[in-house]
C-alpha positions in Angstrom: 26.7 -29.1 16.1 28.2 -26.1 13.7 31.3 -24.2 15.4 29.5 -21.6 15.6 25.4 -19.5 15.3 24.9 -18.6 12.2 22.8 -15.5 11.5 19.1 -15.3 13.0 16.7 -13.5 10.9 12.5 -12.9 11.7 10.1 -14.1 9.5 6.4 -12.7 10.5 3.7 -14.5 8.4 0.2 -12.2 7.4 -2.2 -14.9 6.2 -5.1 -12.8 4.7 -5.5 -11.4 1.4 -8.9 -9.1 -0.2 -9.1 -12.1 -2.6 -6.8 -15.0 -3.3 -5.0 -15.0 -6.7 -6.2 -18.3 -8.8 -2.4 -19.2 -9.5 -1.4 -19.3 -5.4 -0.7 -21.8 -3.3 0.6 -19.7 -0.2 -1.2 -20.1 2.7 -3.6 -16.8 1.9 -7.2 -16.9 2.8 -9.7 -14.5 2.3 -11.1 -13.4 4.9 -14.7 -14.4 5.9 -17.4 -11.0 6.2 -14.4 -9.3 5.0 -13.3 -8.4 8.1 -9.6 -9.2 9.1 -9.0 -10.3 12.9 -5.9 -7.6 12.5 -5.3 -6.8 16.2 -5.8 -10.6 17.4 -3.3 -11.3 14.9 -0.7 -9.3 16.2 -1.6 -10.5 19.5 -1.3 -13.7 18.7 2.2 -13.5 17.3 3.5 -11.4 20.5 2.6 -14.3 22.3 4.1 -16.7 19.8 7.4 -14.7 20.3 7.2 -14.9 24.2 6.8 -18.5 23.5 9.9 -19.3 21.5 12.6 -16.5 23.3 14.6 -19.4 25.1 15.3 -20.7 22.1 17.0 -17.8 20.6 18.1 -16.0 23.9 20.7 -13.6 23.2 21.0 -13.6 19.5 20.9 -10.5 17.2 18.0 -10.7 14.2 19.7 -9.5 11.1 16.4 -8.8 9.2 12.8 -8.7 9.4 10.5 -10.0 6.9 6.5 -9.7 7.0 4.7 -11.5 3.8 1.3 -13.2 3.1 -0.8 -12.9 2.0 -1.4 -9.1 1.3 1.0 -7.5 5.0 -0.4 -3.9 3.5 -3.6 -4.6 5.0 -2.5 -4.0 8.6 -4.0 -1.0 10.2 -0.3 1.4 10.7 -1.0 1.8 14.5 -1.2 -2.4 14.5 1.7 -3.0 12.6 3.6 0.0 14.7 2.9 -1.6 18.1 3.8 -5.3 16.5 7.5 -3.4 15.1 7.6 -1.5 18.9 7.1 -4.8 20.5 9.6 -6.8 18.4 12.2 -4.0 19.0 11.8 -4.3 23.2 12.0 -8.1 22.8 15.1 -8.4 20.5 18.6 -7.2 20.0 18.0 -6.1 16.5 21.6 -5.4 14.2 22.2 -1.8 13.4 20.4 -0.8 10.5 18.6 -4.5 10.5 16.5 -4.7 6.9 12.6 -4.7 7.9 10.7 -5.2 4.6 6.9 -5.7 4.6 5.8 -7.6 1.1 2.4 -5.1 -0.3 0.4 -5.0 -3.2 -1.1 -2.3 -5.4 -4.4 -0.8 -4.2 -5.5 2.5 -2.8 -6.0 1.9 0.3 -2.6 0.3 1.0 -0.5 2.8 -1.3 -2.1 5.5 0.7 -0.4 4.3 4.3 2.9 3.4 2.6 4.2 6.6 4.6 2.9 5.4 8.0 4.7 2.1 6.9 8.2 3.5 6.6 7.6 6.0 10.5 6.7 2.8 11.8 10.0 1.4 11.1 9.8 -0.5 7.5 12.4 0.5 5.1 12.3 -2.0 2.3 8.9 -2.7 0.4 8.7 -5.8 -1.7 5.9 -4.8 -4.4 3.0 -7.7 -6.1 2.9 -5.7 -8.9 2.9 -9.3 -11.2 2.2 -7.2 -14.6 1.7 -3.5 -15.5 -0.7 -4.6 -18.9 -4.4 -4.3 -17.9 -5.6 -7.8 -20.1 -2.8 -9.7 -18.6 -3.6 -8.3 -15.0 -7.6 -9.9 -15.8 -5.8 -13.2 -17.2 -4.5 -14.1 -13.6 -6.9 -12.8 -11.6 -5.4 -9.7 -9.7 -7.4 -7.4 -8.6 -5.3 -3.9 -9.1 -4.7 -2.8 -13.0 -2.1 -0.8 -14.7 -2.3 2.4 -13.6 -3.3 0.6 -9.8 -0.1 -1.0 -10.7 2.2 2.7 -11.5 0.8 4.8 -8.9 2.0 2.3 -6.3 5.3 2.3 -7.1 5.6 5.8 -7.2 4.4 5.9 -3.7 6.6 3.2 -2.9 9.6 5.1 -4.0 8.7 8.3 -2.7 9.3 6.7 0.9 11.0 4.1 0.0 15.4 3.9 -0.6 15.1 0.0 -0.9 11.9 -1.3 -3.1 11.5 -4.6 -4.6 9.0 -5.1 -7.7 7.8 -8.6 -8.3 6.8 -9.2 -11.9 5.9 -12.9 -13.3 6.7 -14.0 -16.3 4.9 -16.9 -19.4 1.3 -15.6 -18.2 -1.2 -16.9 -20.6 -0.9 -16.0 -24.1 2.0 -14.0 -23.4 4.6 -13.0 -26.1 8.8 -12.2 -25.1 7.4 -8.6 -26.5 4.7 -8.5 -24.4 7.1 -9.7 -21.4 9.4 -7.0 -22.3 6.9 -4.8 -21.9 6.3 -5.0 -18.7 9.9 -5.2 -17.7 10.6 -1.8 -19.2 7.5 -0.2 -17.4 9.7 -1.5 -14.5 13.3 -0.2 -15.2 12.1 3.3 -15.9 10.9 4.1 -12.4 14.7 3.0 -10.4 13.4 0.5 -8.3 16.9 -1.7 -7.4 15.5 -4.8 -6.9 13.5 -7.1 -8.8 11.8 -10.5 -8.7 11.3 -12.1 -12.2 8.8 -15.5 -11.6 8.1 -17.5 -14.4 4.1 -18.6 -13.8 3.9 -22.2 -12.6 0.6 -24.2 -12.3 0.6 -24.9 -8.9 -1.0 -28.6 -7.4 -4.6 -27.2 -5.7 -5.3 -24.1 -7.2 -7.7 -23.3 -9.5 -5.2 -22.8 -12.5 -4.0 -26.2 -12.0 -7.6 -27.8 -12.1 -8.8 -25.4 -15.3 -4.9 -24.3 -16.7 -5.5 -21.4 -19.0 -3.7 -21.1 -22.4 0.2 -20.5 -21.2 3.4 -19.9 -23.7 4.9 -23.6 -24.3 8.5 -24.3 -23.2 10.1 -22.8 -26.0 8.4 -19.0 -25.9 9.0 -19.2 -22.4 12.4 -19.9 -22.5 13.0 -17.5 -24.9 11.2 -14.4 -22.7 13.6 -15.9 -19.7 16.6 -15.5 -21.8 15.8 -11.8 -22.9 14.4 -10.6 -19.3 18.1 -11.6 -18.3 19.6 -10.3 -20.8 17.6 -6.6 -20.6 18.3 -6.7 -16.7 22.5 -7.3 -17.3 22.3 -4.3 -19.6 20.7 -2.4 -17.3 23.5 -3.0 -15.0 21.5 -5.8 -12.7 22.9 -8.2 -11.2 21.2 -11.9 -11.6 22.4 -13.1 -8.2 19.6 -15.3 -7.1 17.8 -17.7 -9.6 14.8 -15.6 -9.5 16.6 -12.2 -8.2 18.0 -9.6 -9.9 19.6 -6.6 -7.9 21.2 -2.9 -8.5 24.5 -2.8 -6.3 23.9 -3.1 -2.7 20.1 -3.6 -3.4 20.1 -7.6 -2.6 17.8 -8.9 -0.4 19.6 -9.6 2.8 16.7 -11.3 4.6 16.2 -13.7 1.4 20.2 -14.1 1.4 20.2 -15.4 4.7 17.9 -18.2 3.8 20.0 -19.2 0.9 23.3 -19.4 2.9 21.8 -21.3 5.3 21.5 -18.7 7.8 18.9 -19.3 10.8 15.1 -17.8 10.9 12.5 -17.8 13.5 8.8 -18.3 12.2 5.6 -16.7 13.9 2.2 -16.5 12.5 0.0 -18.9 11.0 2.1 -21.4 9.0 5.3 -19.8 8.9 8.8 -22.3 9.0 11.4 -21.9 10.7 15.1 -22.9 11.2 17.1 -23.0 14.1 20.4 -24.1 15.4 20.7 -26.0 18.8 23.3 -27.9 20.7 21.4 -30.9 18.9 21.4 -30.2 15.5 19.6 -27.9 13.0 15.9 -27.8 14.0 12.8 -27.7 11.5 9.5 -26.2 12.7 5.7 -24.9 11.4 3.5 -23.2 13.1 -0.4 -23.9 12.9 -1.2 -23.5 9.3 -5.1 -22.0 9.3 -5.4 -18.5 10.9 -8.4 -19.5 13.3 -6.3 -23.0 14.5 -3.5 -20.7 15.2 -5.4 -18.6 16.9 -7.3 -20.1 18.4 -4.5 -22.0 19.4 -2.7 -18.7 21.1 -4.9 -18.5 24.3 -3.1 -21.7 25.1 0.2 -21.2 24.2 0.0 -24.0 21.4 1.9 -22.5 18.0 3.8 -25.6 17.2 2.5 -27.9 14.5 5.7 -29.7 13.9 8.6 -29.8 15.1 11.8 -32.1 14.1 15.7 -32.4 14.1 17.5 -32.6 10.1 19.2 -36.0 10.6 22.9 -35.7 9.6 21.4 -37.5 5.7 19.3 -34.6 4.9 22.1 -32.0 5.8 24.0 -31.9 2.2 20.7 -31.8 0.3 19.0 -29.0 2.5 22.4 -27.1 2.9 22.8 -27.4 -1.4 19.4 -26.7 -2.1 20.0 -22.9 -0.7 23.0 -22.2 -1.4 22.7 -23.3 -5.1 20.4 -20.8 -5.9 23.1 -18.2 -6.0 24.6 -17.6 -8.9 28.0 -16.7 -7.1 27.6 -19.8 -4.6 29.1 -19.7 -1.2 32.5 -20.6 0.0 32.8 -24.9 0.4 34.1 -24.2 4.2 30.1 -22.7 4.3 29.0 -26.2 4.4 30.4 -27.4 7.4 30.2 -24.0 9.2 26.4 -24.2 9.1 25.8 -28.1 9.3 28.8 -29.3 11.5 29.2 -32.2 9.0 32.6 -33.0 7.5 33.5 -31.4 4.4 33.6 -35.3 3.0 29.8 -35.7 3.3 29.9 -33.9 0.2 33.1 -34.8 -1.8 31.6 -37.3 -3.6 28.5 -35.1 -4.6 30.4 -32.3 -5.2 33.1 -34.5 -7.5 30.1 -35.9 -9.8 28.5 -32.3 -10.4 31.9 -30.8 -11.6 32.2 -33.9 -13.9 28.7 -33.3 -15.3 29.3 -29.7 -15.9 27.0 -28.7 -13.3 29.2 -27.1 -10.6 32.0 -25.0 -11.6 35.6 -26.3 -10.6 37.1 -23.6 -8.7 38.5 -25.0 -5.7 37.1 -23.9 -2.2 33.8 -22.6 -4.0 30.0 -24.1 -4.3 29.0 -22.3 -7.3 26.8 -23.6 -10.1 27.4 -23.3 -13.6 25.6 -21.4 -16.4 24.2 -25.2 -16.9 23.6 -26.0 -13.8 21.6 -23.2 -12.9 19.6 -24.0 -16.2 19.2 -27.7 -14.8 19.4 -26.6 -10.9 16.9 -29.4 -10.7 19.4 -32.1 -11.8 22.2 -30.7 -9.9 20.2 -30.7 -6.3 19.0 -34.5 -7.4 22.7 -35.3 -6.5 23.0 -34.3 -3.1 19.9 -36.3 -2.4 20.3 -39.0 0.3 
């Protein structure tokens, strides 16, 4: 058991989208007679909440995170009374960070303003790519312009906006790439999300992969997104996550210090502290088993305790992602394992060049966030 509770944070899962993107492998679905069950949902993940309060009783949630799926869909007055609800049921932190993830369209850009007087104030935009072909190429269903007048919006209500872009889409060039990134810089956002495409097991890119940049071009538009973003006074603190001053992601820094999260919706994970030990669980993954599953009180699909062997790995596996890493005494603050579950782990890495050798810090190196691959391999148990 760790000294002491480290943060809680609220993760709320939306699982419908208008049409599901032939490169994800999130639990999205869209939904059948394109009608979306938006009022059961909420419903559903009240009760879900009810359902899981003694095992948080008492603990302040840092930061609120609703994704998808495509969250923008909500009706306001249904996300309002899910927000009014969460507020009466939990001691939220002063200024907690409430960020709902959204995507270009009219219809969603248009209640961006009844987002933020509902109680958001950080959007986290799918914008992907602002060039129209490339848009087609992966299957979105906003284009360019779609793509520019929502973050507009965004920023005229939002202080705090993310903007995802992805990166080696097919037939892409570093100029091309560049492109898009400097569509992005001139509006101000002060956060972005820079995802290089991956071909995902079970989706429809991965059965029928279309014509992507080979490892070479790809590296090569990685290298010059980071280097664009550091001259534009960004800071790379998160493998994929790239932040103004005081724009990081707190929610998403939570996870990669090993903070705590509670998971409601359909298929959402979650992390929690007990008395005996660090406890995994998932909710129902398919919207009608979860809620169908609601009248009863049944959310759980899983449910287990990280044995003391998966601790360093799972602990590492966060925590390397930054770029600054985390103080060692983090590890056994958040795992309540001896700082010599590691030693030997953490003595091979700095050998290999992988971990830098500061003493009393976890941080990767310039290599080993290149090779963050090898590095976690050797914190496996």
């Amino acid at each position: 058991m760790p000294p002491c509770l480290p943060p809680l944070a609220l993760y709320i899962h939306f699982p419908w989208c208008v049409r599901k993107c032939p490169y994800c492998d999130f639990n999205s679905h869209a939904p059948r007679g394109g009608d979306i069950p938006a009022a059961r949902w909420r419903d559903a993940v009240i009760a879900d909440l009810d359902a899981a309060l003694p095992r948080i009783r008492g603990r302040r949630i840092h930061s609120i995170f609703i994704g998808g799926g495509t969250p923008s869909l909500l009706p306001p007055p249904v996300l309002e009374k899910l927000l009014d609800t969460l507020r009466a049921r939990l001691p939220l932190a002063p200024g907690a960070e409430i960020t709902l993830e959204a995507n270009p369209g009219t219809v969603e850009t248009a209640r961006f303003g009844e987002y933020r007087a509902a109680g958001i104030n950080r959007l986290s935009l799918g914008i992907q790519s602002f060039d129209d072909d490339m848009l087609v190429r992966i299957g979105r269903i906003h284009d360019g312009d779609g793509a520019r007048r929502a973050v507009v919006a965004a920023l005229s209500h939002f202080e705090r906006v993310n903007l995802d872009l992805m990166y080696a889409l097919p037939s892409q060039t570093p100029a091309m790439a560049l492109a898009d990134l400097e569509t992005a810089l001139a509006f101000g956002a002060g956060h972005l999300s820079c995802y290089h495409l991956t071909l995902e097991p079970n989706t429809p890119f991965a059965r029928n992969p279309p014509a992507l940049p080979d490892d070479d071009t790809a590296a090569d538009i990685q290298e010059a997104i980071e280097a664009r973003l550091a001259a534009a006074g960004f800071e790379h603190y998160e493998i994929s996550a790239f932040a103004r001053p005081g724009q990081q992601c707190r929610h998403n820094l939570n996870y990669w210090r090993f903070g705590d999260y509670l998971g409601l919706g359909p298929g959402a994970h979650g992390k929690i502290t007990t008395p005996g030990g660090v406890v995994r669980e998932a909710r129902h993954k398919h919207p009608a088993r979860y809620l169908e599953g609601a009248a009863r009180g049944d959310f759980i699909q899983a449910r287990r305790t990280v044995g003391a062997a998966e601790l360093p790995f799972e602990f590492m596996m966060n925590a390397l992602r930054l770029a600054a890493g985390v103080p060692e005494s983090l590890f056994s603050a958040r795992t309540g394992l001896s700082p010599s579950a590691i030693a030997a782990g953490v003595s091979t890495a700095r050998a290999r060049g992988l971990l830098d050798s500061t003493p009393g810090r976890l941080r990767p190196t310039a290599q080993g966030r290149r090779f963050l691959n090898d590095l976690l391999q050797i914190f496996l148990c």
